[in-house]
N, C-alpha and C positions, 0 to 999 in steps of 0.2 A: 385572349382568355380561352377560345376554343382548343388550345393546345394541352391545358390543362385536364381536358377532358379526355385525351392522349392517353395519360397514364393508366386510364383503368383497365388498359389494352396490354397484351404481352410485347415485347420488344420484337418478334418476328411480324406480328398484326401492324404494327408500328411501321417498320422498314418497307410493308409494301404495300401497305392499302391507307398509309397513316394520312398522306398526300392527299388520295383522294376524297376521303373520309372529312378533312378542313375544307374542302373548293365545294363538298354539298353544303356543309353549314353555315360558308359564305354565299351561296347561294340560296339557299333557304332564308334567310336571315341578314341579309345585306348590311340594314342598319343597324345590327344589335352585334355587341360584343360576345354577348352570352345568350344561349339558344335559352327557351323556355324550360321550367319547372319540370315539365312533362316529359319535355325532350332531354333534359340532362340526366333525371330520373332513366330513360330507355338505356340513354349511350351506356351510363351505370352500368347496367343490368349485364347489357353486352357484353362490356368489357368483361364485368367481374366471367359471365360464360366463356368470354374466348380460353382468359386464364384457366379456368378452371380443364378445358379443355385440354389445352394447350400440357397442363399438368400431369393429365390421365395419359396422353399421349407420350407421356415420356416416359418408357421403361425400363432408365435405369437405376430404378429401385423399385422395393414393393409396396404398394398400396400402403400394407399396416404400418411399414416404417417410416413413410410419411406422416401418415397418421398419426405415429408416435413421437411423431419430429411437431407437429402441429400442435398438439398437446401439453408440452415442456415449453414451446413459446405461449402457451396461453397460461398454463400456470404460472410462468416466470411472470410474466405481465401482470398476471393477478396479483402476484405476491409485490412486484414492486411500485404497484397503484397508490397505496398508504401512504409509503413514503417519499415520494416525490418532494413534497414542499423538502422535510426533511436532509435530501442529498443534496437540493441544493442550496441551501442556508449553508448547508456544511461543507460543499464546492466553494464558495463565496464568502468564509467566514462572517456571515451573518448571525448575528444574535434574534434571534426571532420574539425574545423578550415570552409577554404573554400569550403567542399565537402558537406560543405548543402544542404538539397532538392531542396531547390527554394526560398529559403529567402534572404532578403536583408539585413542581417548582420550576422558574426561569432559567435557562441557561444552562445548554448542553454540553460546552468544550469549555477548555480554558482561556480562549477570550471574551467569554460571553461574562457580562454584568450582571451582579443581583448574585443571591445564591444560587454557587456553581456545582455542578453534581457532574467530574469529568469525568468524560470518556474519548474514546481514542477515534471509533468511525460509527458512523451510520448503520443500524442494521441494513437498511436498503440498498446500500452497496453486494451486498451477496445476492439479491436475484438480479437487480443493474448488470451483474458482470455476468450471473449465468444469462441472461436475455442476449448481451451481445456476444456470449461467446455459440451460442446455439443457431443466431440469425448469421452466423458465418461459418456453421457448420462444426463447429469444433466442442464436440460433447464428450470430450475427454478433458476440456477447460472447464465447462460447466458443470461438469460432476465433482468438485471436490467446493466449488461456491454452493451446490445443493447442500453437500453433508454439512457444510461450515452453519447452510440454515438451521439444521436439523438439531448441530449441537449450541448452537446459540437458542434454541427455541427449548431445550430438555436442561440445561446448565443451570444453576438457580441465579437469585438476585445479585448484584455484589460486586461483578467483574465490572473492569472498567476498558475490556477491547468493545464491548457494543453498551456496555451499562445496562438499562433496566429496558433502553429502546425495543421494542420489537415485541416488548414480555406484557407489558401494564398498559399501553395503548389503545385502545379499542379501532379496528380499520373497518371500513366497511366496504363490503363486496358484491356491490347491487342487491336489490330486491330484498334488502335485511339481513344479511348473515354478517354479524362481528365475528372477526377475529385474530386471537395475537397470535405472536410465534409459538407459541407456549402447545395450540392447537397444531400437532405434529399430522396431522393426514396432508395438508398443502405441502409442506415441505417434504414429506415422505413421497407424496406422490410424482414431485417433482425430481426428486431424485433417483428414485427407482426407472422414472423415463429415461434421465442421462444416462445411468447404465445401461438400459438397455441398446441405449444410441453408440454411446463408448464399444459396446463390445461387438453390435452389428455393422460391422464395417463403417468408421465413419465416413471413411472419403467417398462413400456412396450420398450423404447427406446435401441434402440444396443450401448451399450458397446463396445469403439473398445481400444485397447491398446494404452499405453503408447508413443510404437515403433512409431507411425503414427507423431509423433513432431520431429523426428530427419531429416524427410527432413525440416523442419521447422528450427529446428537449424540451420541445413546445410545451409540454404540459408540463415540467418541472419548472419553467420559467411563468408559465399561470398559476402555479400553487407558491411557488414562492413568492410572488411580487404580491398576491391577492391574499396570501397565506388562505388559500382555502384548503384547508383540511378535512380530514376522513368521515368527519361527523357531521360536516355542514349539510344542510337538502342542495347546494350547487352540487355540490360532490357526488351526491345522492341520485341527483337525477342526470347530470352531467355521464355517469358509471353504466346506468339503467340503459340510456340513449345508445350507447358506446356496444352492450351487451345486444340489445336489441336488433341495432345496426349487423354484428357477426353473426348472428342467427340467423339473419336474414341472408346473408350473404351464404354464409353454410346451407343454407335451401336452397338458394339460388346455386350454386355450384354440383349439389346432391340430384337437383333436379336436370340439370344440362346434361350430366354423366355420367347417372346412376351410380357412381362410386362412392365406396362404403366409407372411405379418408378420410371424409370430415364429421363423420358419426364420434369418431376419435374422443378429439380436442371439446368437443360437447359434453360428451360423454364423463369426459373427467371433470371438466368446472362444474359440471352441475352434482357431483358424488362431493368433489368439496365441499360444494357449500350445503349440499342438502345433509351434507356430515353435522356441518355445524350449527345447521338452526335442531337437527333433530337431538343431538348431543349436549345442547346447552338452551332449552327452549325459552330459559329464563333471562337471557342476555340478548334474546332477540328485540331490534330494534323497532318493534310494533308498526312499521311503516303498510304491512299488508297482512291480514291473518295469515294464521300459520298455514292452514290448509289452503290456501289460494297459493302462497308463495314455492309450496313444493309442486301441487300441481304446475305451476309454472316452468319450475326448474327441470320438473320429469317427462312434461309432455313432448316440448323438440326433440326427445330422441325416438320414440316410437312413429313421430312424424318423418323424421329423417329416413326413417328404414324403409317406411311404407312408400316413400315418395322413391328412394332406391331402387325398390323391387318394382315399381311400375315404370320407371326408366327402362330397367333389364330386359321387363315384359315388354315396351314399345319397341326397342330394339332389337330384338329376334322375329318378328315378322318382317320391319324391312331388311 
């Protein structure tokens, strides 16, 4: 099980200290498969700094285009959270019956039972496919799945390539913010990223594995077998944890490097969503007043910046 704790480490951290890194934790820990709370919590921390390290150290790209690369994967993810259960009911021909998003009838395709209302695919297939095309780099694949959101989100009711999916559903985006496709700043902002990825030299973009979709499985495979959908409080606070947990991690990486990269991809989720509870105050999911949840949303960034610049400042006297 100590191997697992492997991964939080870069693949060069790995190849030469990975070794010795297991022979302390069986030493320390003889009888236990699994080092303490505390201890898993450390190695964490490290890991997530060697990575982040390891990041900064690599110069060949800039900082911001990282950044902007980090950003378009966290939008895409935002955008395709809703619909998990979703894609894969519709991977698996499943008829999900009652356990629909937020519609007001049973049955989304033409096998499905009960009054059918067809349509052809999932709206969650367009950020699904810009997410894997962006996590291998290829932001000239994921910029035309962006527009397709853009005009499936501005099109009226009617059509039957995505139907009314993605328009009438309420999703929820941590901390309170509903919203459908209909709401064009997500998708607009996530496509204005892919162009600018598209046109700044892709083949400069990072490459991440395969590996990085299997919590992505994982979680269509718990919203579909448990149908937990967008509205439930698992969903709610399962999303909140999720968010919480990359904030953390984006301090911790801000904090090791002082670099500005991951001010980014914060930077943009929380203009989403602070778009949407400010824009539509009356569709908020009253889970936290309004004025706690933007303070929420706004304060990681002026933290990020300030913890930045005193990285910058440690680092120019040694």
């Amino acid at each position: 099980m100590n191997r697992l704790l492997l991964a939080a480490y870069p693949r060069a951290y790995r190849s030469h200290q990975g070794r010795e890194l297991l022979a302390c934790l069986t030493e320390a820990y003889p009888d236990r498969s699994w080092p303490p709370p505390r201890e898993v919590a450390a190695l964490v921390r490290s890991g997530v700094r060697a990575r982040a390290r390891a990041t900064v150290d690599d110069i060949t790209r800039p900082w911001w285009l990282d950044g902007i690369h980090l950003a378009a994967l966290a939008l895409a993810a935002l955008a395709l959270v809703p619909y998990l259960q979703d894609v894969w009911h519709w991977a698996l021909h499943i008829d999900p019956e009652e356990q629909a998003i937020a519609f007001r009838f049973s049955g989304w395709y033409p096998w499905a039972a009960g009054p059918t209302r067809v349509r052809l695919l999932p709206y969650g297939l367009l950020p699904l496919a810009c997410l894997v095309a962006l996590l291998r780099g290829r932001a000239w694949l994921a910029l035309p799945a962006a527009a397709a959101m853009i005009w499936a989100g501005a099109t009226s009711h009617g059509r039957t390539l995505f139907g009314s999916e993605g328009k009438a559903g309420l999703s929820y985006y941590g901390l309170g913010a509903p919203l459908t496709a209909r709401d064009l700043a997500l998708s607009g902002a996530l496509c204005a990223a892919c162009a600018v990825l598209a046109l700044c030299r892709p083949g400069r973009l990072r490459r991440r594995s395969y590996c990085w979709l299997v919590p992505v499985v994982l979680a269509m495979f718990v919203a579909g077998c448990l149908h937990v959908i967008s509205v439930s409080p698992a969903f709610q606070r399962g999303l909140f944890v999720l968010e919480v947990a990359a904030l953390f991690g984006a301090w911790v990486a801000t904090a090791a490097t002082g670099d500005h990269r991951w001010l980014i991809p914060v930077a943009a989720v929380a203009a989403v969503r602070t778009q949407a509870i400010v824009v539509r105050p009356d569709a908020f999911m009253q889970s936290l007043p309004d004025l706690v949840v933007l303070l929420l949303l706004i304060a990681p960034l002026p933290a990020l910046a300030i913890t930045a610049q005193r990285r910058q400042g440690q680092a120019l006297p040694e």
